[in-house]
N, C-alpha and C positions, 0 to 999 in steps of 0.2 A: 360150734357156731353154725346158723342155718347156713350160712353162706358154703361152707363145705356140703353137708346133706345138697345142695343147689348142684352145685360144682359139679358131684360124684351124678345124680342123678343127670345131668346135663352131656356128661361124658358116657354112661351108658347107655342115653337116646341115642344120641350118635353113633355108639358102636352096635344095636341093634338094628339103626335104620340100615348099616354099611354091610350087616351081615345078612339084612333081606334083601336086598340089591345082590350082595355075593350067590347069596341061592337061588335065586332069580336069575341069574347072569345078564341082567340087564338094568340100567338103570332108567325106568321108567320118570319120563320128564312132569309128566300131572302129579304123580305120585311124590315127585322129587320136592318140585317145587312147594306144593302143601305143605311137606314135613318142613322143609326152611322155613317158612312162612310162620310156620307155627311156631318154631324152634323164637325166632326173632321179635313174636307178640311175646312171646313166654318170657324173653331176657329183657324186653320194655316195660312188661309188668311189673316185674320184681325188679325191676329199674325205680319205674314211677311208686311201688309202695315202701322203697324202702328196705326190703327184702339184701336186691344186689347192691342197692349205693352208686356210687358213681365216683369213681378218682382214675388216674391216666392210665392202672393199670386192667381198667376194662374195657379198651381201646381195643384190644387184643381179640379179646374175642367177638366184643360185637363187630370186627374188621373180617372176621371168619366167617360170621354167620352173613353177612353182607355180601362177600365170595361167596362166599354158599349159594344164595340167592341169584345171586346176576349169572350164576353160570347156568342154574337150575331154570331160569326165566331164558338163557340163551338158546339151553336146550330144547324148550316147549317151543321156540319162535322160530327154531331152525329146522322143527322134527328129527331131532338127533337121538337116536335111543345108542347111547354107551355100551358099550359092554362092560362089566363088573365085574372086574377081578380081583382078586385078596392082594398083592402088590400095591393097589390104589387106594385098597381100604385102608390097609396098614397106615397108607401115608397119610393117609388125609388124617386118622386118629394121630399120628404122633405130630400133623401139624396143629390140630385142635390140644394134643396137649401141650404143645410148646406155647400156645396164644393163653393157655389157663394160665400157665404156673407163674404168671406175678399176680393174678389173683391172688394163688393161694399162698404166695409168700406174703404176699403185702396185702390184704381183703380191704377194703369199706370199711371203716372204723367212724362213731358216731362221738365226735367230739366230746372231751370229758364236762360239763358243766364247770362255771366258773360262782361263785358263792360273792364274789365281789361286784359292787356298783360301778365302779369303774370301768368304761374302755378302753382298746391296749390299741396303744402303737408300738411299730418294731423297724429299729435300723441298725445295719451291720455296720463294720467296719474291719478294713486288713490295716496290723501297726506293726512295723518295723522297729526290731528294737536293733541302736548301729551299736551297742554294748557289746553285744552278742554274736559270733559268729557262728552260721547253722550248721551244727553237730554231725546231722546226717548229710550232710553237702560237702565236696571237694573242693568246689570255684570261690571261698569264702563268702559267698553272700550271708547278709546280717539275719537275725532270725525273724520271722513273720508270727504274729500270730493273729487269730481270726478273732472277733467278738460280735454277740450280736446283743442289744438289747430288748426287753419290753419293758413299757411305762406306762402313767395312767395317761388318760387323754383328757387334759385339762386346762382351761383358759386362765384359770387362779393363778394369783402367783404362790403359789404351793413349795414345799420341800419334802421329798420322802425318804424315807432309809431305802441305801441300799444293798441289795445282796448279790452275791457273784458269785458262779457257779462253776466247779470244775467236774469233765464229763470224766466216765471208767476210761479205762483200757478198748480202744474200737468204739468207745462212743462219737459223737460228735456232737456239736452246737446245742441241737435240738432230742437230746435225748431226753428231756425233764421240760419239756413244753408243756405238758398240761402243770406242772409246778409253778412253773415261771409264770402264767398267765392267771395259774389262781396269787402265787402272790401281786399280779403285776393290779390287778381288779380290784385290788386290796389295798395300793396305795403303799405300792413296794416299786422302785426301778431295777431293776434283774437285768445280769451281766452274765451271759455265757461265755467264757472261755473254750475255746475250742486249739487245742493240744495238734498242730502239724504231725504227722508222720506217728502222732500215736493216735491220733482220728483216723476210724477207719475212712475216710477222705476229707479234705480240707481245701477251698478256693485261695489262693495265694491274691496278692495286689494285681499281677500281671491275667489272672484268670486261669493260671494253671491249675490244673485239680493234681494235688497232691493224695498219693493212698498210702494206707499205715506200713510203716517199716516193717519189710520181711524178717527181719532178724529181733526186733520187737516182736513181732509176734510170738515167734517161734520161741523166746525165751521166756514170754509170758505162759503161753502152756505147758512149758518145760515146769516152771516155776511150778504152776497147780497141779503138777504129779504129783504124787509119794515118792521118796526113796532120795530126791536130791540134797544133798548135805547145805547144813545151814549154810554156810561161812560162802557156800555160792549164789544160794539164797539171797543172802545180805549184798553180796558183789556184786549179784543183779540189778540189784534195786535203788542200789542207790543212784546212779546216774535217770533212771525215770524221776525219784521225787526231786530230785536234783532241779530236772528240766521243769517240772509241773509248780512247784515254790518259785522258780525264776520268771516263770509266764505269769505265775497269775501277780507278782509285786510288781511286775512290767507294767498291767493292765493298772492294776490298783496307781501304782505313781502316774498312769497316762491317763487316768479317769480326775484325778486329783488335780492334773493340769490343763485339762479343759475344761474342768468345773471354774479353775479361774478365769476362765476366758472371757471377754465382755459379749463377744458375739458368738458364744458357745451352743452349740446346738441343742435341742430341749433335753435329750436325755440328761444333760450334765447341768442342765439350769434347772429340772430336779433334784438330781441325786442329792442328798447330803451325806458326804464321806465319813462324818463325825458319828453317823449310825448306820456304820456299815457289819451286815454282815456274812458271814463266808460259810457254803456247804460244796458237798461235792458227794458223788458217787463213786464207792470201790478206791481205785487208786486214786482220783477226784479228791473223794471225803480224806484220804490222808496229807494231801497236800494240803486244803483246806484249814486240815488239824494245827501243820506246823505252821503254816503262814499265818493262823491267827495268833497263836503263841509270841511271833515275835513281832505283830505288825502294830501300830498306835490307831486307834481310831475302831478298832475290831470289838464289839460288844458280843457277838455270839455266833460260835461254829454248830453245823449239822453236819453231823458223819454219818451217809448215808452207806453202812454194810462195807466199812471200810476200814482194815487194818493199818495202824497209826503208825507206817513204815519210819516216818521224817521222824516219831520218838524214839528209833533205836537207835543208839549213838557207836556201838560194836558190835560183834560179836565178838568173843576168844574165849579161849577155854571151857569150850562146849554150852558157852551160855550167851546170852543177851544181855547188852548195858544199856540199860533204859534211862532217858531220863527223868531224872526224880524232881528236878524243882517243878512246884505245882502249876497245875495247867492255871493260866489267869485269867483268863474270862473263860460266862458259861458255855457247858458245853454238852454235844445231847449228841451219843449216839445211838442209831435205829439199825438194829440187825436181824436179820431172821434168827430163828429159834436155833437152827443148826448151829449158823454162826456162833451164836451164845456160848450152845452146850459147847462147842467142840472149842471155844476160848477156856472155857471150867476147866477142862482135862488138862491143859496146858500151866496151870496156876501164874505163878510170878512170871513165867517164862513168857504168857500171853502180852502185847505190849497193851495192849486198848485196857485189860485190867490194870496196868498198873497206874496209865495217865488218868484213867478217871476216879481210882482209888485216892491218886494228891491229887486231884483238883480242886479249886478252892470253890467249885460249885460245878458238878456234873450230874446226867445221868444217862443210864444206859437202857432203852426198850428194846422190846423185840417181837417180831409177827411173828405167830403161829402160820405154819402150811405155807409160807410162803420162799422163795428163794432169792436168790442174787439180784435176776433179772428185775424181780416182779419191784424194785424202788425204782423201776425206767418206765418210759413210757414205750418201751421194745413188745412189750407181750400183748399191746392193745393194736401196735403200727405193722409187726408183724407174729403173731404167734408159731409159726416153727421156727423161726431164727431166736428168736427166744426161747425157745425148748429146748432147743441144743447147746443154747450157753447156759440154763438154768433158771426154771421156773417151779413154782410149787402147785400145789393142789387147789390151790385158794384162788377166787373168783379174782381177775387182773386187774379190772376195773375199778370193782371193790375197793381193792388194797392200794391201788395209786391214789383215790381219791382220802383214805382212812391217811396214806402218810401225807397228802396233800396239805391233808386239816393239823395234823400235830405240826407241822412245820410253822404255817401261819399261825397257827397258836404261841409257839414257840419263840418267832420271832418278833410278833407281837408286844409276846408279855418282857421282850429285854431290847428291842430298838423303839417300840413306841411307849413301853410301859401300860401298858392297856388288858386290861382283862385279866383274867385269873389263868393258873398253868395247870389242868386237871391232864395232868400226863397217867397214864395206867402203866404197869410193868411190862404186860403182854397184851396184845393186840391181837 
């Protein structure tokens, strides 16, 4: 991305202006000030053309280069000539790097386009469910969970299908926001689910910020080793799809109940439940799988790169008990290639082959060069937090808006009935 080439070159001005001052042993204030000066038009141009962008995380530095400046102008106005030692140079580099690095975690990102005529509004909501007592908590309090929606923005008295989304493992709310908004443009009402203490953070009702469970965690990477034995595998996982089918039938029966409402708020005086349908990413798309399996009203799941945990009903004797009755409505998983092949090796043993082998109408695609990550919008919001959980070779952008499009296609052609379904095998 240019914005690193910027970065790296921005951090090497600085350490060459800090190492002529070191060999100088002085910090000459004319001299000083020009190079801030310049340093400050240089971050406001590539401000204004677009270049750097602008989001909270360049606060940082132009707060640097700003210090920079006023001490450089104090210095000319007071005749103060510094002495310049490697001690202050050091520092001052490791404060200019500590002001980069949400740059470079989190850079400018250039909103994905949206293909739809519609504009989106969006409002959250925290729903307590008193069913439920929260698993990871001592004091019993009932369980919370987060939802936010997008909708079309419109005066009609309209109805649209809708769909509800469950995030991965450490996602949260807004991990599939450019998704939501291209279906929301489209004249879809989108419902994110967002998962307590398995979001990597979540606002509770009282405004606490809740972060993902350390022991979650830790058993999820454990999980995606080699070498752990099935039968602990299976022990793992069931209490997650457990909690992620409970949250999102929570959300589905509390969306169902203020759709009745006379004085219901707009999301739910569009929604139409009767053409609802459910995706999700990774551990997301499995919940997804089984909740539409057993839910009424559910026309069609998207399994976004997500092994179909909720259809393994055992493990013993060194095998997998799947279950066989056919999946009943359609259902489209999208995996990367790896994923694919490395399901092939596995044959019957794999569960996602077996569910959509009985399905009474599936199918399964998959991207070239692409990875885990790349069906989130993680690799466009931050690309090394994305690399380190798994991205592929393939342009990020690209490939979110390429799944963007089969999605709305997809759901398209089975909750409005509209258009034709030119699905490819590989992507």
């Amino acid at each position: 991305m240019v914005i690193y080439w910027f970065i790296g070159v921005f951090f090497l001005a600085e350490a060459i202006k800090e190492g002529i001052f070191v060999y100088s042993k002085r910090r000459l204030p004319g001299i000083q000030l020009g190079l801030c000066l310049g340093e400050l038009l240089l971050f406001l141009m590539f401000s204004i053309i677009g270049v750097w962008g602008w989001r909270n995380s360049c606060i940082f530095p132009a707060a640097f280069l700003l210090w920079n400046l006023a001490g450089a102008w104090y210095a000319l106005v007071r005749k103060r000539r510094k002495k310049a030692g490697i001690g202050r140079a050091v520092l001052r580099l490791l404060v200019l790097a500590f002001c980069l690095l949400p740059v470079v975690l989190f850079p400018p990102m250039n909103p994905v386009p949206v293909s739809g005529s519609y504009a989106c509004e969006t409002a959250s909501y925290v729903w307590t469910d008193e069913s439920r007592v929260e698993s990871f908590r001592d004091d019993g309090a009932f369980r919370q969970v987060a939802v936010q929606f997008w909708y079309p923005a419109t005066e009609k008295e309209e109805r649209f299908p809708l769909v509800v989304f469950s995030h991965g493992a450490f996602g949260y709310r807004m991990s599939n926001y450019s998704t939501y908004m291209e279906l929301a443009s489209n004249g879809y009402v989108v419902c994110s689910v967002e998962h307590p203490y398995h979001a990597i953070f979540s606002e509770l009702e009282d405004g606490q910020i809740i972060m993902a469970d350390k022991d979650f965690i830790n058993d999820v990477f454990r999980v995606n080793e080699e070498g752990m034995p099935e039968e602990e595998v299976f022990a793992l996982n069931r209490p997650w799809i457990n909690l992620r089918t409970e949250d999102m039938n929570f959300v589905l029966d509390r969306i169902e109940e203020e759709c009745g409402r006379e004085t219901a708020d707009l999301p739910f005086r569009l929604a139409d439940t009767q053409r609802t349908g459910l995706m999700g990413h990774s551990l997301g798309g499995a919940a997804a799988v089984t909740v539409g399996r057993e839910r009424p009203g559910v026309k069609a799941v998207v399994d976004l790169d997500g092994t179909m945990l909720g259809e393994e009903l055992d493990y013993a004797d060194g095998k997998y008990l799947m279950n066989t009755e056919p999946y009943p409505v359609p259902l489209l998983c999208i995996d990367t290639t790896g994923h694919y092949e490395e399901g092939l090796m596995y044959g019957d043993q794999y569960v996602n082959h077996v569910i959509l082998a009985e399905a009474e109408e599936a199918k399964e695609i998959h991207f070239d060069d692409a990875e885990h990550m790349n069906f989130t919008d993680l690799p466009l919001f931050s690309p090394p937090l994305a690399g380190l959980l798994g991205t592929g070779k393939r342009d990020a952008r690209e490939c979110i808006m390429t799944m963007n499009r089969v999605v709305l296609e997809y759901f398209d052609y089975y909750l409005k009935e509209k258009g034709e379904l030119p699905l490819q095998e590989v992507y």
